[in-house]
PyMOL Python script that loads the backbone (N, CA, C, O; Angstrom):
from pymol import cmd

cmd.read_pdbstr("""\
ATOM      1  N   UNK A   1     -35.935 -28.601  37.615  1.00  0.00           N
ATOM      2  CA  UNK A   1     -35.754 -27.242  37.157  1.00  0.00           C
ATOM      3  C   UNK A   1     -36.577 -27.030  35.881  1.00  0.00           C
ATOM      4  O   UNK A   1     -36.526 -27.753  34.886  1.00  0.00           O
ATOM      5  N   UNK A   2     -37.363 -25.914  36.047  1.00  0.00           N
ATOM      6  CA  UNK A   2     -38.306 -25.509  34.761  1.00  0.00           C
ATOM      7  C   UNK A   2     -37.231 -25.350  33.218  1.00  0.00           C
ATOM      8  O   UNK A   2     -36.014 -25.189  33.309  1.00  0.00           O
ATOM      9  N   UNK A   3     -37.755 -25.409  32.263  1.00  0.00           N
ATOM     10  CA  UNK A   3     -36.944 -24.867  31.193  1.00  0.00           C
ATOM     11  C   UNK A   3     -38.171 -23.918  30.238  1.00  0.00           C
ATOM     12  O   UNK A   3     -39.310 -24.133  29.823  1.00  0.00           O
ATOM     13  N   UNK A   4     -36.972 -22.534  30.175  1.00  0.00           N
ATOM     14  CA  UNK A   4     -37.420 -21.890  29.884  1.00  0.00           C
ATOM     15  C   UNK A   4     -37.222 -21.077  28.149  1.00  0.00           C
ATOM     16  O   UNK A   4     -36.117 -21.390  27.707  1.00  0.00           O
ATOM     17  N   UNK A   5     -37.804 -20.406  27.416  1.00  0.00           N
ATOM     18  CA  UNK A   5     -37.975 -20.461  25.940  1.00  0.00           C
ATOM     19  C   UNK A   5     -37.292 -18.887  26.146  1.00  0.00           C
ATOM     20  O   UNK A   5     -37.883 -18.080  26.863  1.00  0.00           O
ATOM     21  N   UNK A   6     -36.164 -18.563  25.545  1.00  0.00           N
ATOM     22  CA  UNK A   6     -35.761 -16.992  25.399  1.00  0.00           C
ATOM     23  C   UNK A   6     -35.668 -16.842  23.478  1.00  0.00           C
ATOM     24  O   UNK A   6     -35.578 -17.826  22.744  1.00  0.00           O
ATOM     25  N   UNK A   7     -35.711 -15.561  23.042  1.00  0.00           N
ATOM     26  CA  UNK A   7     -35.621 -15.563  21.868  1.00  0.00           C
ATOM     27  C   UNK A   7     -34.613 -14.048  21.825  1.00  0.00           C
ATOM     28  O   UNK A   7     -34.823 -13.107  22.590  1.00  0.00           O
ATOM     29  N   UNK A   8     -33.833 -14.057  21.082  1.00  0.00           N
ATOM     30  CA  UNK A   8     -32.398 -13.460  20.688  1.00  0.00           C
ATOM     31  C   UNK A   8     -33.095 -12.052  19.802  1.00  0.00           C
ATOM     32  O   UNK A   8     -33.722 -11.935  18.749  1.00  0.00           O
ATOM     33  N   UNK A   9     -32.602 -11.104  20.865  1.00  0.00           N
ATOM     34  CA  UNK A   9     -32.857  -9.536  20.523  1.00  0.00           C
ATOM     35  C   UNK A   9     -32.382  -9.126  18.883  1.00  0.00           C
ATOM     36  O   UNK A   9     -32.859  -8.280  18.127  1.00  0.00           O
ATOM     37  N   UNK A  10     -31.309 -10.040  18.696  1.00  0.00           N
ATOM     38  CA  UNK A  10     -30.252  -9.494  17.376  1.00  0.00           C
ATOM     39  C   UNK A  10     -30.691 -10.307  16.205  1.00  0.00           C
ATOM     40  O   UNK A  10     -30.824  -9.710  15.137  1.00  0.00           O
ATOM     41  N   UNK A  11     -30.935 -11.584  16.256  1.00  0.00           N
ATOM     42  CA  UNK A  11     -31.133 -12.715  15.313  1.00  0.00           C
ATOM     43  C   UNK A  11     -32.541 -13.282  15.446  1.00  0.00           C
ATOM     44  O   UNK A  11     -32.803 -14.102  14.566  1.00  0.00           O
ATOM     45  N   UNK A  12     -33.675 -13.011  16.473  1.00  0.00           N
ATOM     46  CA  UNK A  12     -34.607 -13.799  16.492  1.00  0.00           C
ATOM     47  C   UNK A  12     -34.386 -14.954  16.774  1.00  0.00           C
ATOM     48  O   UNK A  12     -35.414 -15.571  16.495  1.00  0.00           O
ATOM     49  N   UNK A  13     -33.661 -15.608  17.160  1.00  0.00           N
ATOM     50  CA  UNK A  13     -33.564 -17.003  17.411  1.00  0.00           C
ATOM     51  C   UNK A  13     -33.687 -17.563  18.245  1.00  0.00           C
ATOM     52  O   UNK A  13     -32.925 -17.279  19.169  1.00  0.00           O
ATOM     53  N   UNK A  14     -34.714 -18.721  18.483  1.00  0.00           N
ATOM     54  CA  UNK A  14     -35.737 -19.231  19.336  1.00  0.00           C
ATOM     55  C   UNK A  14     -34.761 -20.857  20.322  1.00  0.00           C
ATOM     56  O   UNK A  14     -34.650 -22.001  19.879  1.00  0.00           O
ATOM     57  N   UNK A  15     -34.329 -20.407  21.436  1.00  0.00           N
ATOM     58  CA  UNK A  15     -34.367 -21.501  22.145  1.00  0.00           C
ATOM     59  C   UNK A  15     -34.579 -21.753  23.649  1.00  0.00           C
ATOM     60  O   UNK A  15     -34.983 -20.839  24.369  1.00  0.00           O
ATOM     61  N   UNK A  16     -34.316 -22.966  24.130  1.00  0.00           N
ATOM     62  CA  UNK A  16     -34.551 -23.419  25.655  1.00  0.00           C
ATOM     63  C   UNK A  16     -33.388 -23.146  26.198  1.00  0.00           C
ATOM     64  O   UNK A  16     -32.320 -23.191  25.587  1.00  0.00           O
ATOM     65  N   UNK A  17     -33.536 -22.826  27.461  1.00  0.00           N
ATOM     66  CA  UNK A  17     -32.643 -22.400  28.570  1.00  0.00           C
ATOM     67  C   UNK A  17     -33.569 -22.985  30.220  1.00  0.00           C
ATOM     68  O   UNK A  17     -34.644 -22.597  30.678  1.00  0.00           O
ATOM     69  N   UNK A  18     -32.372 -24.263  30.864  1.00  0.00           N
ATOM     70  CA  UNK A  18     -32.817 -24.993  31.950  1.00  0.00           C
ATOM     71  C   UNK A  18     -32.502 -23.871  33.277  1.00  0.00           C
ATOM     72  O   UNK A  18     -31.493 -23.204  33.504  1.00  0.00           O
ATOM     73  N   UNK A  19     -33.030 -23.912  33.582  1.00  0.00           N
ATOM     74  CA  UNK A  19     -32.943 -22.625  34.660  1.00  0.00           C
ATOM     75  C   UNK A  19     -33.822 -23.020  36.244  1.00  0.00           C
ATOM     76  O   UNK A  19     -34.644 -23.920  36.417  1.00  0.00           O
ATOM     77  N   UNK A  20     -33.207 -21.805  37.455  1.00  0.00           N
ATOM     78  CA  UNK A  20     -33.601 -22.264  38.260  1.00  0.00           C
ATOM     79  C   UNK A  20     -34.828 -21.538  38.707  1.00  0.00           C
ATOM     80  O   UNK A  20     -34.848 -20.566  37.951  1.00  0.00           O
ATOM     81  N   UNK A  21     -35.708 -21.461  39.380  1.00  0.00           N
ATOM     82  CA  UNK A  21     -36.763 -20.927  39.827  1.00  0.00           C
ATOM     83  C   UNK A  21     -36.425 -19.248  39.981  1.00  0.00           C
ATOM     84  O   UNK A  21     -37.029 -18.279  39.520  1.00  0.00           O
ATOM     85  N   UNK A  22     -35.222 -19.334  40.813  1.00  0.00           N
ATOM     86  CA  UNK A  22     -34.732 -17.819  41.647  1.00  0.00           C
ATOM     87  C   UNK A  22     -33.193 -17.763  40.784  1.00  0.00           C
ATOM     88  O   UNK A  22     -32.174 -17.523  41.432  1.00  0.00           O
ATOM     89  N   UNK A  23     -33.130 -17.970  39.496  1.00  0.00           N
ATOM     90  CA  UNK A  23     -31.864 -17.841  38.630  1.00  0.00           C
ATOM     91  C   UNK A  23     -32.793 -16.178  37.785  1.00  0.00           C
ATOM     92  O   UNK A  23     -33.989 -15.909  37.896  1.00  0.00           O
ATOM     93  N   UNK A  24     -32.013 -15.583  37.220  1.00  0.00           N
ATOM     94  CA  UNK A  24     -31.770 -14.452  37.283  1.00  0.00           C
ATOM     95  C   UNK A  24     -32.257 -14.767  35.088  1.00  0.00           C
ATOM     96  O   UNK A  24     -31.666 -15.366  34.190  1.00  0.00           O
ATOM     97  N   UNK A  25     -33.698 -13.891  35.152  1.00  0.00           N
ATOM     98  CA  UNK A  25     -33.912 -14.453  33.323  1.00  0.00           C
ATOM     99  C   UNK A  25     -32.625 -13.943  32.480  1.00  0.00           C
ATOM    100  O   UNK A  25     -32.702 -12.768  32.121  1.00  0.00           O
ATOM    101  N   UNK A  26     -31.886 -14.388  32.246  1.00  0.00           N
ATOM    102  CA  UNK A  26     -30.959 -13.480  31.247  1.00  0.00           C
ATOM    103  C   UNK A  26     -30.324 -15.035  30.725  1.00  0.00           C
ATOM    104  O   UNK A  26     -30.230 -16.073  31.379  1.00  0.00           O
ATOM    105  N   UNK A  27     -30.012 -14.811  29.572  1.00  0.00           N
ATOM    106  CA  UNK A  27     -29.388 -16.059  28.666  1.00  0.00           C
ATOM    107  C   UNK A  27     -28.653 -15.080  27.581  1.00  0.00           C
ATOM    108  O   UNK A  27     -28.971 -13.972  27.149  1.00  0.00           O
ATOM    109  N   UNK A  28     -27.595 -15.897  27.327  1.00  0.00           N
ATOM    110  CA  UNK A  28     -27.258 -15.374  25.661  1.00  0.00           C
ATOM    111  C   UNK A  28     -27.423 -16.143  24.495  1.00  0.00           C
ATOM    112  O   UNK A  28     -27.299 -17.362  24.614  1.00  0.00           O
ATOM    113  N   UNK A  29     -27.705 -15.618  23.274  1.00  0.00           N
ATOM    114  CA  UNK A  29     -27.839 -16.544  21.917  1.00  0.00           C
ATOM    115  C   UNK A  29     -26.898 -17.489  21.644  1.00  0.00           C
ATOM    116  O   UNK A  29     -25.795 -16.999  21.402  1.00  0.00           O
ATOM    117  N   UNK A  30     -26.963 -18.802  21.596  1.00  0.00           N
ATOM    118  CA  UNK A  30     -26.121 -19.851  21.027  1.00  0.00           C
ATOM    119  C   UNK A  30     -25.147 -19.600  19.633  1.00  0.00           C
ATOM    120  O   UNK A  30     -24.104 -20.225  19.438  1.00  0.00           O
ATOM    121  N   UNK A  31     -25.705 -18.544  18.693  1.00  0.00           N
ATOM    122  CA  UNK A  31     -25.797 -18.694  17.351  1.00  0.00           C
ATOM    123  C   UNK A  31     -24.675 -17.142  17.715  1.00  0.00           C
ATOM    124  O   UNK A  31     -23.497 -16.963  17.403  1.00  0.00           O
ATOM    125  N   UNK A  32     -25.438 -16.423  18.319  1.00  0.00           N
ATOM    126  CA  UNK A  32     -24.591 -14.961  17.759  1.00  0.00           C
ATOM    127  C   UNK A  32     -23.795 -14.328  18.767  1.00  0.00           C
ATOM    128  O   UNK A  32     -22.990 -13.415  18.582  1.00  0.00           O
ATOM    129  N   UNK A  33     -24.209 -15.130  20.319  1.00  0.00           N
ATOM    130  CA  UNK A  33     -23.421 -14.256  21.303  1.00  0.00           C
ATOM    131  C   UNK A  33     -24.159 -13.294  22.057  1.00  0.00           C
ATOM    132  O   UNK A  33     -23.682 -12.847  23.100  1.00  0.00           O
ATOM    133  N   UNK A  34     -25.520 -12.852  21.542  1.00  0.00           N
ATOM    134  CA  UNK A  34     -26.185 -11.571  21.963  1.00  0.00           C
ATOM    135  C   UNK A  34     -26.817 -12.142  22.918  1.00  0.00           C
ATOM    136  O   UNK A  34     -26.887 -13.284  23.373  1.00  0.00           O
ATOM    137  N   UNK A  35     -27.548 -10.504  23.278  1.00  0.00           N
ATOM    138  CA  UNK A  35     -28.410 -11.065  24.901  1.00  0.00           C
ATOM    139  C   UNK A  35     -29.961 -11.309  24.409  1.00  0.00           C
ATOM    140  O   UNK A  35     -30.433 -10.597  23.523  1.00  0.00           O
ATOM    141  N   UNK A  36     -30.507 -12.054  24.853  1.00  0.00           N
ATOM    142  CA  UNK A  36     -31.504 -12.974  24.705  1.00  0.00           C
ATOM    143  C   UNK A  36     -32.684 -12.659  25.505  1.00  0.00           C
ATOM    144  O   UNK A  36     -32.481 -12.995  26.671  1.00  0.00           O
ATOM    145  N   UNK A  37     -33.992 -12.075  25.308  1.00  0.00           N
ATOM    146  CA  UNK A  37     -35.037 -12.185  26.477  1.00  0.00           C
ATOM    147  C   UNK A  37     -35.890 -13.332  26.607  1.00  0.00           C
ATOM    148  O   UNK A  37     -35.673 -14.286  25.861  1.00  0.00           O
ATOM    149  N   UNK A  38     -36.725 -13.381  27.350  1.00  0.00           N
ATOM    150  CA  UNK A  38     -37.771 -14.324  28.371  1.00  0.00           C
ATOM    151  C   UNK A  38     -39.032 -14.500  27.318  1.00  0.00           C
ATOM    152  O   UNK A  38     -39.750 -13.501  27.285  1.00  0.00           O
ATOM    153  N   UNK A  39     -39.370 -15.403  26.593  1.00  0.00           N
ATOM    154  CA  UNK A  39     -40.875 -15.058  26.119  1.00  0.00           C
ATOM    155  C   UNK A  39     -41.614 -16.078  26.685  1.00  0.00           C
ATOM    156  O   UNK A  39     -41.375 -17.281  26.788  1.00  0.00           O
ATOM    157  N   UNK A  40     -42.591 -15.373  27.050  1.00  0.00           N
ATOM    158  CA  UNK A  40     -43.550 -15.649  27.790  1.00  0.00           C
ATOM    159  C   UNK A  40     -45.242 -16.390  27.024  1.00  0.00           C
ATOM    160  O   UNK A  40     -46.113 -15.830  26.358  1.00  0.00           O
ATOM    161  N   UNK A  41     -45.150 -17.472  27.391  1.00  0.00           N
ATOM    162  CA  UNK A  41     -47.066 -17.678  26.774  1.00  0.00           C
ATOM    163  C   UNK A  41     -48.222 -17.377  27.910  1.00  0.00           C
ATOM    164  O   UNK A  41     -47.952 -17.318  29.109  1.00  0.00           O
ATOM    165  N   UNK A  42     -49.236 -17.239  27.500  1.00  0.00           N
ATOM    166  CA  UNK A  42     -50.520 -17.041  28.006  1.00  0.00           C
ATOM    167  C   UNK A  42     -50.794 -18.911  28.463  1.00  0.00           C
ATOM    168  O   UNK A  42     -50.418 -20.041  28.151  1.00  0.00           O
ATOM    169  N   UNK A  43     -51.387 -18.437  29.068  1.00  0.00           N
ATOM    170  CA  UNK A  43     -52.053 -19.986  30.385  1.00  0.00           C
ATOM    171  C   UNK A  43     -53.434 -19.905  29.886  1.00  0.00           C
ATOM    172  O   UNK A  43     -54.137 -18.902  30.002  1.00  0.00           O
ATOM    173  N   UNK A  44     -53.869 -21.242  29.203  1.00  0.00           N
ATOM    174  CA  UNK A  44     -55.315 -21.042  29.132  1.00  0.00           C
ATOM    175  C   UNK A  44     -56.001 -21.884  30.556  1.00  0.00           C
ATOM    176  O   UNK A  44     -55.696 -22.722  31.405  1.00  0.00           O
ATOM    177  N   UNK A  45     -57.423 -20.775  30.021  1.00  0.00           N
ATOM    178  CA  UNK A  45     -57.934 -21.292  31.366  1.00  0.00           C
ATOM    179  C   UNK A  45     -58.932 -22.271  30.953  1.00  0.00           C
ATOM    180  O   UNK A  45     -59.577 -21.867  29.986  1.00  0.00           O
ATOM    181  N   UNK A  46     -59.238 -23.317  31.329  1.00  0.00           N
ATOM    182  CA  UNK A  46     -60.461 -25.202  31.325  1.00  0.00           C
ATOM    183  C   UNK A  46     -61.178 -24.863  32.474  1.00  0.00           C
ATOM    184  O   UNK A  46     -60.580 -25.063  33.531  1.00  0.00           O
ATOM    185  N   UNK A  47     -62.355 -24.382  32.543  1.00  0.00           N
ATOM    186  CA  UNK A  47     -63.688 -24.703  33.126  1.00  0.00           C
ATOM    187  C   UNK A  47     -63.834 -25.819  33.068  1.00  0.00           C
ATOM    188  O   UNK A  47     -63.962 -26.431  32.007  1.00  0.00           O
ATOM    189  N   UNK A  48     -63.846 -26.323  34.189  1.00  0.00           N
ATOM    190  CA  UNK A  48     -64.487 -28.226  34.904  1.00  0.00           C
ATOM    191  C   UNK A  48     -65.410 -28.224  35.145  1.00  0.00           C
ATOM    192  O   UNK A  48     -65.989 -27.144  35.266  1.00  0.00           O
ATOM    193  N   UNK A  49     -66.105 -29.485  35.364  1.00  0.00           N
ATOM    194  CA  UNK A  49     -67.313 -29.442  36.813  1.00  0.00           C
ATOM    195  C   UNK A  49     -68.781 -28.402  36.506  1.00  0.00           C
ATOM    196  O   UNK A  49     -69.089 -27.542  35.681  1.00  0.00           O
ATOM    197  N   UNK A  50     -69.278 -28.911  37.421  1.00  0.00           N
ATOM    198  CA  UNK A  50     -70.581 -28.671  37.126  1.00  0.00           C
ATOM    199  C   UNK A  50     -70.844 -27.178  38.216  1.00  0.00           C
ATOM    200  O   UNK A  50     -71.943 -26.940  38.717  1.00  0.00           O
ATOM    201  N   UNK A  51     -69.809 -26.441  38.396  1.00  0.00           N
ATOM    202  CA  UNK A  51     -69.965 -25.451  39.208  1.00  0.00           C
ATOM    203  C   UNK A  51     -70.472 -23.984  38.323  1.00  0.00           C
ATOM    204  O   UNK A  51     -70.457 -22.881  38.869  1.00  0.00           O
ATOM    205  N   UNK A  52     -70.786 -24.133  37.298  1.00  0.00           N
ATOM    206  CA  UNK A  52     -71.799 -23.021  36.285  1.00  0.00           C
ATOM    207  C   UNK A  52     -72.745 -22.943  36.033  1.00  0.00           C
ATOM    208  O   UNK A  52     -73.246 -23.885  35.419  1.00  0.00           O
ATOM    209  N   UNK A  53     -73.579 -21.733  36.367  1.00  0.00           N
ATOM    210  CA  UNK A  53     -75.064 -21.572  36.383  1.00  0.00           C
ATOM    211  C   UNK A  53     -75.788 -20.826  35.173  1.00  0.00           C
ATOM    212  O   UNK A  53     -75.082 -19.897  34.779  1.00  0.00           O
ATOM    213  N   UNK A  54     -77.054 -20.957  34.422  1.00  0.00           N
ATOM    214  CA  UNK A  54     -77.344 -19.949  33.525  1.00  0.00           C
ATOM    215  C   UNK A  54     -77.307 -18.608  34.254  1.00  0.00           C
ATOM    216  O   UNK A  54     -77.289 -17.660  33.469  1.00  0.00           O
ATOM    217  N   UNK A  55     -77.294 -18.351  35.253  1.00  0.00           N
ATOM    218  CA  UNK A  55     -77.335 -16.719  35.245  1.00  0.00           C
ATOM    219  C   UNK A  55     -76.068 -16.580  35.352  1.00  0.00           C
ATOM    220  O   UNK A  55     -75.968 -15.411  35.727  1.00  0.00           O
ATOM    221  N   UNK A  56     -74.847 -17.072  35.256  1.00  0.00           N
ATOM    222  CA  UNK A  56     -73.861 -16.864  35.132  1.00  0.00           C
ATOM    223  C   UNK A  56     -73.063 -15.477  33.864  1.00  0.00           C
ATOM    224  O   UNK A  56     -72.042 -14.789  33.910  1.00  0.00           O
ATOM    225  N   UNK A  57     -74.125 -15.615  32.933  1.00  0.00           N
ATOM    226  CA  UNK A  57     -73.589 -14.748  32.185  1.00  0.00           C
ATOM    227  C   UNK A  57     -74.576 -13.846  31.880  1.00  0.00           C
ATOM    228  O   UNK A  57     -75.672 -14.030  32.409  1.00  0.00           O
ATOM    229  N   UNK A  58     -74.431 -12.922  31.150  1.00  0.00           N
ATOM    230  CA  UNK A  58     -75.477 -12.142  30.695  1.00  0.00           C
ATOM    231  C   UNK A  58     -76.559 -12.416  29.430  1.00  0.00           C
ATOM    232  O   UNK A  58     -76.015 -12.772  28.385  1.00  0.00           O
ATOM    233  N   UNK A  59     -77.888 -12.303  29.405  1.00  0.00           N
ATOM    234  CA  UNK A  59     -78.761 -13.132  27.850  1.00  0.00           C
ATOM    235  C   UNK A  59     -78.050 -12.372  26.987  1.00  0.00           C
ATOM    236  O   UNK A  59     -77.507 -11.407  27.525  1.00  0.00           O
ATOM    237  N   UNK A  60     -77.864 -12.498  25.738  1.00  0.00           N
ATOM    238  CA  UNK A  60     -77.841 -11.970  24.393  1.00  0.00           C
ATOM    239  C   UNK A  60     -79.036 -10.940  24.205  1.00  0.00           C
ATOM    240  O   UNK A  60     -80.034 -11.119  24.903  1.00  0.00           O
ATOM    241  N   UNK A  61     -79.011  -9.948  23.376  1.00  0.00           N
ATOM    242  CA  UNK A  61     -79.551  -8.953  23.493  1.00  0.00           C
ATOM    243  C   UNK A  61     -80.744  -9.633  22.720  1.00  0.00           C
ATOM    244  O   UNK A  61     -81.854  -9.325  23.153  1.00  0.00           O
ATOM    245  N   UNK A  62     -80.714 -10.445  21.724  1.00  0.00           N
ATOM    246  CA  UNK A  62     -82.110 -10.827  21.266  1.00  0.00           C
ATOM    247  C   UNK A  62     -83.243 -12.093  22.064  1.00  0.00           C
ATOM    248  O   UNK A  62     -84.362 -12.522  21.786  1.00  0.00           O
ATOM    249  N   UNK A  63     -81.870 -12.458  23.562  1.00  0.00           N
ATOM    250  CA  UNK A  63     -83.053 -13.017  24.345  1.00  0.00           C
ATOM    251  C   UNK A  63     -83.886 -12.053  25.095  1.00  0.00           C
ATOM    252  O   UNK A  63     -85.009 -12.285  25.543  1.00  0.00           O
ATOM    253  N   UNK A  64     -83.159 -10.846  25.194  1.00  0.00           N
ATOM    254  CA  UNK A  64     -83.454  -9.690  26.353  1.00  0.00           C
ATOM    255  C   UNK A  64     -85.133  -9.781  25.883  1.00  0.00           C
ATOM    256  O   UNK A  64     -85.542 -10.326  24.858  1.00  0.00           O
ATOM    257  N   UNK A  65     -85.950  -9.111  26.900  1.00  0.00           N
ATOM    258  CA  UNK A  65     -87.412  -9.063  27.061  1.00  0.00           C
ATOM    259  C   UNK A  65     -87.771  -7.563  26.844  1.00  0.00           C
ATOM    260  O   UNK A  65     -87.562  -6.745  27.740  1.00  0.00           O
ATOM    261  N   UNK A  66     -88.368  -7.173  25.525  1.00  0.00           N
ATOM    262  CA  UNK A  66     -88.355  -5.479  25.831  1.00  0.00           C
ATOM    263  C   UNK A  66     -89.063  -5.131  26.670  1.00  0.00           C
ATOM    264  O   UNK A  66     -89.971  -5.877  27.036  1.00  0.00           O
ATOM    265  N   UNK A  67     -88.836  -3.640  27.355  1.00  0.00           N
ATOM    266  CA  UNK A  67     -89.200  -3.209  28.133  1.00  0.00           C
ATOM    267  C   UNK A  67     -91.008  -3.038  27.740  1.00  0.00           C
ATOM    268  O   UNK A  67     -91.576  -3.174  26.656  1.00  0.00           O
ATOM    269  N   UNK A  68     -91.509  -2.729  28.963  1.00  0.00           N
ATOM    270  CA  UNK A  68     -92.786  -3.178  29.216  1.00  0.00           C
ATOM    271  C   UNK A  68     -93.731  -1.971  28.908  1.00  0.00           C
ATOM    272  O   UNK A  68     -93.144  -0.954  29.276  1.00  0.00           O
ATOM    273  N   UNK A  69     -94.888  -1.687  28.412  1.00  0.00           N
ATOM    274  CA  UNK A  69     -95.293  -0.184  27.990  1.00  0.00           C
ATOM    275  C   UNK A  69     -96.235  -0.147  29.801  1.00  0.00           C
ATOM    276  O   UNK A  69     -96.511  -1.049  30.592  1.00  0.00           O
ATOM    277  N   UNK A  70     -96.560   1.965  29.829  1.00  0.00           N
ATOM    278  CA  UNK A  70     -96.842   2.054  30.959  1.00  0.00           C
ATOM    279  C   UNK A  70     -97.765   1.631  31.523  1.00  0.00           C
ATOM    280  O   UNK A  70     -97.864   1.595  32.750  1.00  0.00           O
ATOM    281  N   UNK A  71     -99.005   1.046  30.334  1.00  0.00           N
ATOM    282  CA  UNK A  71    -100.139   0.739  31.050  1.00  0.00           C
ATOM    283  C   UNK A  71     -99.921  -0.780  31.655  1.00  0.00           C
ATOM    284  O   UNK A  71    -100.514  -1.080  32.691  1.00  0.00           O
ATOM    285  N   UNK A  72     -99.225  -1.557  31.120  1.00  0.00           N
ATOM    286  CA  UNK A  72     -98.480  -3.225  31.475  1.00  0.00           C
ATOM    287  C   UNK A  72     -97.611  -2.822  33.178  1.00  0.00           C
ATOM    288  O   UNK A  72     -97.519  -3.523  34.185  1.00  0.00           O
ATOM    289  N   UNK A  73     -97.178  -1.642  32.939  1.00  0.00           N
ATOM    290  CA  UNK A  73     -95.957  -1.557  34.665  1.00  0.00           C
ATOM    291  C   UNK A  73     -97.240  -1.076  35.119  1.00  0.00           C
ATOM    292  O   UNK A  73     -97.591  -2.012  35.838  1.00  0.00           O
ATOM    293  N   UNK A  74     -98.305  -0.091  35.170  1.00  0.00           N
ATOM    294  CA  UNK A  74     -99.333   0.264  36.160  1.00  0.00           C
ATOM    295  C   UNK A  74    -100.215  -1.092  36.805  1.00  0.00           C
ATOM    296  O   UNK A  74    -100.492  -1.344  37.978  1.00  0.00           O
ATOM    297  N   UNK A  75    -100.387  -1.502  36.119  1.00  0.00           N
ATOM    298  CA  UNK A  75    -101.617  -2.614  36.071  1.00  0.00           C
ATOM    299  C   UNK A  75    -100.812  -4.242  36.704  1.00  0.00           C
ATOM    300  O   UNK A  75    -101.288  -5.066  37.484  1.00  0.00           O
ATOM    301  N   UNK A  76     -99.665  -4.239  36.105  1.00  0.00           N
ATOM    302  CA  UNK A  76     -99.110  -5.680  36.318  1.00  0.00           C
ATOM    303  C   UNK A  76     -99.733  -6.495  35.433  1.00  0.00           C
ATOM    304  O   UNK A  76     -99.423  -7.633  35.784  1.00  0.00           O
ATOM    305  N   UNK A  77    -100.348  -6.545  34.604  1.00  0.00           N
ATOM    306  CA  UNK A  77    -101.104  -7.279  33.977  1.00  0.00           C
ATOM    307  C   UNK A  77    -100.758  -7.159  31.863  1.00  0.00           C
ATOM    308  O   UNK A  77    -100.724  -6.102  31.233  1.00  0.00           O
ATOM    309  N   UNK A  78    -100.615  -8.204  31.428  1.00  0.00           N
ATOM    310  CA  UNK A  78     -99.619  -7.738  30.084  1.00  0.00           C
ATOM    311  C   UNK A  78    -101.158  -8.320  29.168  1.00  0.00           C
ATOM    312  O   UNK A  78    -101.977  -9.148  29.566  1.00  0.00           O
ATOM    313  N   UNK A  79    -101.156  -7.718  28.141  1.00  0.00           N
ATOM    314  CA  UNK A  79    -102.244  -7.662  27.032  1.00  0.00           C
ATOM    315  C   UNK A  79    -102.337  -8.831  26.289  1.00  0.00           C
ATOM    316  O   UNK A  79    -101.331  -9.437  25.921  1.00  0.00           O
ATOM    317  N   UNK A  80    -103.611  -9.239  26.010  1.00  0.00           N
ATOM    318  CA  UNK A  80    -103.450 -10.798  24.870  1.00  0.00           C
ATOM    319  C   UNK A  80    -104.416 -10.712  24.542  1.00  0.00           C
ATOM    320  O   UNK A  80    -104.867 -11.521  23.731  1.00  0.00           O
TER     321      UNK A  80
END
""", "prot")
cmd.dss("prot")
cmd.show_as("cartoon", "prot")
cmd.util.cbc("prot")
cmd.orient("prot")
């Protein structure tokens, strides 16, 4: 059975509650008697593996390539 972290509407007070998957979130405070909600954390996410590519993201604007003047797009051909 997971155990789960509720913190007390009246007092703030932070504890564990062993609970069942399909048990119903509600607990009361140890300390005061009151009703107690569910707090919840964020899941971080770990990138593994070699499954990421550079075009994966977008360049930074100071890799970006400025745009090209008209006689360079007519011609195909860039100046040096």
């Amino acid at each position: 059975m997971p155990i789960y972290e509720y913190e007390c509407i009246h007092c703030q007070h932070r504890f564990d509650v062993r609970q069942g998957f399909k048990d119903k979130p509600q607990a009361k405070c140890p300390k005061c008697k009151e009703t107690a909600r569910r707090v919840f954390h964020p899941t971080p996410i770990i990138f593994k593996g070699s499954g990421f590519y550079v075009t994966d993201h977008r360049p930074a604007e100071s890799d970006a390539k400025p745009p090209k003047s008209k006689s360079e797009a007519e011609t195909g051909q860039s100046k040096k």
